[in-house]
C-alpha positions as a Markdown table, in Angstrom:
| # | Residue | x | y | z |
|---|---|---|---|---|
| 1 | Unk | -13.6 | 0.5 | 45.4 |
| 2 | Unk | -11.9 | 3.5 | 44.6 |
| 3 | Unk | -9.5 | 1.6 | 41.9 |
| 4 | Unk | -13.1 | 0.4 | 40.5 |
| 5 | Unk | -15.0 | 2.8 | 40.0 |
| 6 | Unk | -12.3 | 4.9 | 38.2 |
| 7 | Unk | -12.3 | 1.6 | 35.7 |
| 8 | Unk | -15.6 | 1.8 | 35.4 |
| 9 | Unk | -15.6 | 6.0 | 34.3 |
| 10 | Unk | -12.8 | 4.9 | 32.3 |
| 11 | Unk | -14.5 | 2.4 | 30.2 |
| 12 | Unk | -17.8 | 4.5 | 30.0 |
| 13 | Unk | -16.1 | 7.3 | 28.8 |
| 14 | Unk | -14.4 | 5.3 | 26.5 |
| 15 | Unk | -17.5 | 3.9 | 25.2 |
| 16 | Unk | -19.0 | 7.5 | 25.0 |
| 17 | Unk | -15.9 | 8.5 | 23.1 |
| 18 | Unk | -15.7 | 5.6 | 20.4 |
| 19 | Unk | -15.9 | 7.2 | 16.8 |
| 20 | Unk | -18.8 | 7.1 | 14.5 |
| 21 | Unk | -18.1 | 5.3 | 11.3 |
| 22 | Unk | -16.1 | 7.4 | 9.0 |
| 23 | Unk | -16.0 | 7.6 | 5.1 |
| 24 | Unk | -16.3 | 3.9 | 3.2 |
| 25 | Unk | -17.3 | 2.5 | 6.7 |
| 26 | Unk | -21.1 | 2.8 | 7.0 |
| 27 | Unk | -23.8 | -0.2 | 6.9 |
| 28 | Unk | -24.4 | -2.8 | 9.5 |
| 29 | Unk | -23.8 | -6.6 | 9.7 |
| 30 | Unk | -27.2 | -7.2 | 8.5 |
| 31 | Unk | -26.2 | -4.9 | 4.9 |
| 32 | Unk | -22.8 | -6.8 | 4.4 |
| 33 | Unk | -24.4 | -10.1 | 4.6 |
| 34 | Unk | -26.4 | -9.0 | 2.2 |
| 35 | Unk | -24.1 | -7.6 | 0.1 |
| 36 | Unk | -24.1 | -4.1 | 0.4 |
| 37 | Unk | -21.8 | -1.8 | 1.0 |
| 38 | Unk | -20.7 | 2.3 | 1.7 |
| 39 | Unk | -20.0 | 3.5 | -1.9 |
| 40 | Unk | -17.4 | 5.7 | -0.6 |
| 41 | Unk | -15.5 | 2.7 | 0.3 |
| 42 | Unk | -14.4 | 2.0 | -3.1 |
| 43 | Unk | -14.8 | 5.9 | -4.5 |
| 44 | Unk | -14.1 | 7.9 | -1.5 |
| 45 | Unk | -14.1 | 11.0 | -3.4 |
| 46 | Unk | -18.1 | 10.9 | -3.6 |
| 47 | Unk | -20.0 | 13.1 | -2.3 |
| 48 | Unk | -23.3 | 12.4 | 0.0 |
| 49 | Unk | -26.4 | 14.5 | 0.1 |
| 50 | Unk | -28.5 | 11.5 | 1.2 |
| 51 | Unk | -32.3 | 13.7 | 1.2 |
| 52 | Unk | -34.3 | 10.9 | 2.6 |
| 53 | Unk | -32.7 | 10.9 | 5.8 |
| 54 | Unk | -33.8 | 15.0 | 6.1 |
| 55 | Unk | -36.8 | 16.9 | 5.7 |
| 56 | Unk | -35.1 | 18.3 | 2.4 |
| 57 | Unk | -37.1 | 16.3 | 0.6 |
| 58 | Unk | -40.2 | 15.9 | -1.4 |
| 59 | Unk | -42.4 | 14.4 | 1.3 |
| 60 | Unk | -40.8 | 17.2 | 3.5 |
| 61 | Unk | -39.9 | 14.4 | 6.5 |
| 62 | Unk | -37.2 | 11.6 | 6.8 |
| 63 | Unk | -38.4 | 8.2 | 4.9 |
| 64 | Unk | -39.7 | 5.2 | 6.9 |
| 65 | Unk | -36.2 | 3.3 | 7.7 |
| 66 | Unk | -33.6 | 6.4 | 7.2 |
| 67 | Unk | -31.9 | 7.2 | 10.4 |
| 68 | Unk | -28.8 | 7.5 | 9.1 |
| 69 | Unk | -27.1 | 9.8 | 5.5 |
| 70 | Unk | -26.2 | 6.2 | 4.7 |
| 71 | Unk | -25.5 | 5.4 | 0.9 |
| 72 | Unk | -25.0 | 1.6 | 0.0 |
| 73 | Unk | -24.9 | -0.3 | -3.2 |
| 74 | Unk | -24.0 | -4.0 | -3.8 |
| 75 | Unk | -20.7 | -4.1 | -4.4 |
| 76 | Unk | -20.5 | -5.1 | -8.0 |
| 77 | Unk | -22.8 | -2.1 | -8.6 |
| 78 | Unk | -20.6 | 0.2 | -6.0 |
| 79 | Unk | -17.3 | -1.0 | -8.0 |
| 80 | Unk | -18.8 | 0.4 | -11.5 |
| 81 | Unk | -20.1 | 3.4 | -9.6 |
| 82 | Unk | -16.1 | 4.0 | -8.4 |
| 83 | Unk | -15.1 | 3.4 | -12.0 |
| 84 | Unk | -17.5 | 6.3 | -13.3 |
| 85 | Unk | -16.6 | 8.5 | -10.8 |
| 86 | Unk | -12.9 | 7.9 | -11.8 |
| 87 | Unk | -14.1 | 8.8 | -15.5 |
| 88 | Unk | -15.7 | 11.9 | -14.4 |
| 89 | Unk | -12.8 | 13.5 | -12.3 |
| 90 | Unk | -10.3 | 13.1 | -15.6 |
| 91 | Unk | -12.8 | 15.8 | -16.9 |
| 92 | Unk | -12.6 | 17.5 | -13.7 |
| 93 | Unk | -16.0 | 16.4 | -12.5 |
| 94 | Unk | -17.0 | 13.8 | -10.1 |
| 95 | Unk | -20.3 | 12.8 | -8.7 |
| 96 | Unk | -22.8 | 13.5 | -5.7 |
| 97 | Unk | -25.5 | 11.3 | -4.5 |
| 98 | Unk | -29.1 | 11.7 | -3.4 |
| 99 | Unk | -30.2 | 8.0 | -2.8 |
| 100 | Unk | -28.2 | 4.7 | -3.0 |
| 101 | Unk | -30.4 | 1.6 | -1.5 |
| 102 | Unk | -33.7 | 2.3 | -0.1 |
| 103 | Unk | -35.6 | 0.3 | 2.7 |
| 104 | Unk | -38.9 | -1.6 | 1.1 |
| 105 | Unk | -40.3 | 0.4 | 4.2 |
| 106 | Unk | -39.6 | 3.8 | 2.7 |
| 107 | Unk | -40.8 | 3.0 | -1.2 |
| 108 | Unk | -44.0 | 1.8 | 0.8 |
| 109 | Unk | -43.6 | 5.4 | 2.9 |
| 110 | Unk | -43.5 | 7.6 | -0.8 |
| 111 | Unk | -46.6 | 5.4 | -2.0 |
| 112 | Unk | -48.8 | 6.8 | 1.2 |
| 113 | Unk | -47.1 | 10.5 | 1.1 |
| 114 | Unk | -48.6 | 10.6 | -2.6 |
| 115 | Unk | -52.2 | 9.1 | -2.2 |
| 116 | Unk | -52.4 | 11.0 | 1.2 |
| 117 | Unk | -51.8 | 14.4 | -0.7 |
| 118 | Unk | -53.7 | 13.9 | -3.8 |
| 119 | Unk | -50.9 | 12.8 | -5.9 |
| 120 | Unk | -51.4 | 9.1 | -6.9 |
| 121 | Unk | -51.1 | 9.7 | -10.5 |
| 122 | Unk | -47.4 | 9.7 | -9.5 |
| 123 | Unk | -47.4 | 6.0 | -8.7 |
| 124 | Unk | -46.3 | 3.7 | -11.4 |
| 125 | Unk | -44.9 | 6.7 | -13.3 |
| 126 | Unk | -42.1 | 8.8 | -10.9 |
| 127 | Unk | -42.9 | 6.4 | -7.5 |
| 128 | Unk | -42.4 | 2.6 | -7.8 |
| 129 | Unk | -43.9 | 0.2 | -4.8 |
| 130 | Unk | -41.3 | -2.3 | -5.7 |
| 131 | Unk | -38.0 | -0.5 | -6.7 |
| 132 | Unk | -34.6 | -1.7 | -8.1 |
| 133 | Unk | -33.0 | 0.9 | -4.9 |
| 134 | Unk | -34.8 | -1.8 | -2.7 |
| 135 | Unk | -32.3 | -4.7 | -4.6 |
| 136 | Unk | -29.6 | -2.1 | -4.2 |
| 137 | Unk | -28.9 | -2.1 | -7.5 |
| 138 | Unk | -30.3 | 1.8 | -8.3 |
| 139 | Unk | -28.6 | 5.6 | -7.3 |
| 140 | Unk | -30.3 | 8.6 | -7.5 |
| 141 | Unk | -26.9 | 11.1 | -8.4 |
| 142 | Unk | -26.0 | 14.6 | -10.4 |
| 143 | Unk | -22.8 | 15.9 | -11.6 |
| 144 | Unk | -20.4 | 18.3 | -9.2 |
| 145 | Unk | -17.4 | 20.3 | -10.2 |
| 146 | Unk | -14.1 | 18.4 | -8.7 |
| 147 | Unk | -12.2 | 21.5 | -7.9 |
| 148 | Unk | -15.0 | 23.4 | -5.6 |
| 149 | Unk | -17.8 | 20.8 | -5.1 |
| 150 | Unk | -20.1 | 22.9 | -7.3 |
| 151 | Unk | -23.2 | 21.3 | -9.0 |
| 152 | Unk | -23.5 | 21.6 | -12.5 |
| 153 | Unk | -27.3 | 23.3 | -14.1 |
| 154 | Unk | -29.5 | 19.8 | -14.3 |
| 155 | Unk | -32.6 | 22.4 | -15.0 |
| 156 | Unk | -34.4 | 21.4 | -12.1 |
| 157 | Unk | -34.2 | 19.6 | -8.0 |
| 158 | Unk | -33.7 | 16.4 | -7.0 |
| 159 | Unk | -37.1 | 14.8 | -6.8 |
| 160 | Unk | -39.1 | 17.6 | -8.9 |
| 161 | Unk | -41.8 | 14.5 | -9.9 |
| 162 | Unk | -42.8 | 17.1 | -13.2 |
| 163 | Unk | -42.0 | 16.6 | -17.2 |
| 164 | Unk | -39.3 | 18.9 | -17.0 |
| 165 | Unk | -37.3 | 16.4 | -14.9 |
| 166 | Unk | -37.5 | 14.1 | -18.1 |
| 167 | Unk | -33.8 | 13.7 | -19.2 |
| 168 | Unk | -34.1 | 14.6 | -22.8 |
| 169 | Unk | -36.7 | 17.4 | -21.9 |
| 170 | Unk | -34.2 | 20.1 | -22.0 |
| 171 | Unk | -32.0 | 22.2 | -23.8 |
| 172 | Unk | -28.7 | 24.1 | -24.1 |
| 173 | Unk | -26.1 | 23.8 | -21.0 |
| 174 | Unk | -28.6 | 21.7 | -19.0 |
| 175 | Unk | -29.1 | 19.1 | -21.7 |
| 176 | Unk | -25.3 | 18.7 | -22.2 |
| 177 | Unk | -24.4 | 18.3 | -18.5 |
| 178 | Unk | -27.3 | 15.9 | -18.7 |
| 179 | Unk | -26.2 | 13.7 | -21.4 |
| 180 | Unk | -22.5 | 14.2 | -19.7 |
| 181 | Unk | -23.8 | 12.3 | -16.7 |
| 182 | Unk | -26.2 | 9.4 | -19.0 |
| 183 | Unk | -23.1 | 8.6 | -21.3 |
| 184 | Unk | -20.6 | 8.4 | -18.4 |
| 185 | Unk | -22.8 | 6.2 | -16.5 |
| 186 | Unk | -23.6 | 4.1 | -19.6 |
| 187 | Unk | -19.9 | 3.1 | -20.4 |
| 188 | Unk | -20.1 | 1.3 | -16.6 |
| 189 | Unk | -23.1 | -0.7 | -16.4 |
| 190 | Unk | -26.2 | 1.7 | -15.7 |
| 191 | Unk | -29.0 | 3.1 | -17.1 |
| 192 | Unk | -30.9 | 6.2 | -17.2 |
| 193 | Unk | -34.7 | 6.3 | -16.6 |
| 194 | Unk | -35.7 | 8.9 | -19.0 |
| 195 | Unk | -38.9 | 10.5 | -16.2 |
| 196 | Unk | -35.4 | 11.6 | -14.2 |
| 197 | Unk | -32.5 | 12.8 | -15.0 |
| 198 | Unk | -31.2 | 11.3 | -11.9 |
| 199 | Unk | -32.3 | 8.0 | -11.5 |
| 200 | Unk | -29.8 | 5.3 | -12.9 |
| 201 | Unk | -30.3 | 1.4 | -13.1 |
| 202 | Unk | -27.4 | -1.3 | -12.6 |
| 203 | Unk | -27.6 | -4.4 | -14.7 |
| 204 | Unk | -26.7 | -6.2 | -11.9 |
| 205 | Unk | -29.6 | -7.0 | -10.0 |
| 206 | Unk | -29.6 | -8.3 | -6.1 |
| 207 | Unk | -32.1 | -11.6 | -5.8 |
| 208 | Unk | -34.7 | -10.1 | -3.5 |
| 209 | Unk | -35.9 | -6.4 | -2.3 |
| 210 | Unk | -34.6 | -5.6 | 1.2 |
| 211 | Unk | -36.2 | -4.1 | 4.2 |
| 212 | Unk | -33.0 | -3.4 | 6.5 |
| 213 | Unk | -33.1 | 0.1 | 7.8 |
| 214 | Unk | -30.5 | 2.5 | 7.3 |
| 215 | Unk | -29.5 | 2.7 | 10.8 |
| 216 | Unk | -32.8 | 2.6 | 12.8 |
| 217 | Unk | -31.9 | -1.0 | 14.3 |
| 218 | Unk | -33.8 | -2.7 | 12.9 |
């Protein structure tokens, strides 16, 4: 009994102990069938500030379907994605995401935050019901310095739903590092959508919008 039990502490322990998935290694069965993957598997040197799994964001609470800082793409869109990133750090730059594929769930989640609060004028214009993140084919990003991880002047937040979060609406510095990020994301496959400097489209486009959540289990 003795011999047992110490198997059993053993193998519970070990189960307590197993690691979380590290960098390039996040998604579930359910993603991979579907063809999405961790964009840090093929451009490791990405960084994640994944908003919609926090409060720091502009609903102020975690999306519907974001339990985990998860970012996943299909792979053809991850793969161009890599090959910008690999552009940008040649002019010692390199990118940082916000939002990579989003849960149907959580696009339905943003619809009610802004009719509940008196801001519906925002659907069809900043908030999509039906958006290309739910195909995985979309990334919310900005532009970072390689050497120190500092973010260049965009002019305003992630998420700032307002007319001064219009790409062209700028000027100076802010303008250049946003045109930086537009052209070196145009030379591999995606395009801007000119209400946010952020927000880039893939042409390749995944056959149906998904509703597997980001680590919620279901």
């Amino acid at each position: 009994m003795r011999l047992f039990g110490a198997c059993c502490a053993a193998l519970a322990l070990t189960a307590v102990a197993a690691p979380a998935a590290g960098p390039g290694d996040a998604g579930s069965p359910a993603h991979r069938r579907a063809g999405l993957i961790d964009v840090r598997h093929l451009a490791p040197g990405v960084v994640l500030d994944t908003r919609y799994a926090t409060r720091r964001n502009v609903t102020g609470k975690p999306l519907a379907g974001y339990c985990e800082p998860w970012a996943l793409l299909l792979r053809p869109v991850a793969a161009d994605l890599a090959r910008v990133q690999r552009l940008l750090r040649r002019r010692g730059l390199g990118l940082a995401v916000f939002d990579a594929y989003r849960p149907a769930r959580a696009s339905r989640d943003l619809v009610r935050w802004a009719r509940r609060t008196g801001r519906g004028d925002l659907v069809g214009t900043y908030i999509a019901r039906r958006s290309n993140h739910n195909l995985g084919s979309a990334v919310d990003l900005t532009l970072i310095r390689a050497r120190d991880g500092k973010r260049l002047r965009m002019g305003t937040g992630y998420d700032n739903l307002r007319a001064k979060a219009n790409t062209f609406n700028a000027r100076g510095r802010v303008l250049r590092n946003r045109l930086t990020l537009v052209r070196a994301m145009e030379r591999h496959g995606f395009a801007n959508y000119h209400r946010e400097w952020w927000h880039f489209d893939h042409r390749k486009k995944g056959p149906r919008h998904l509703d597997i959540s980001l680590g919620c289990g279901r």
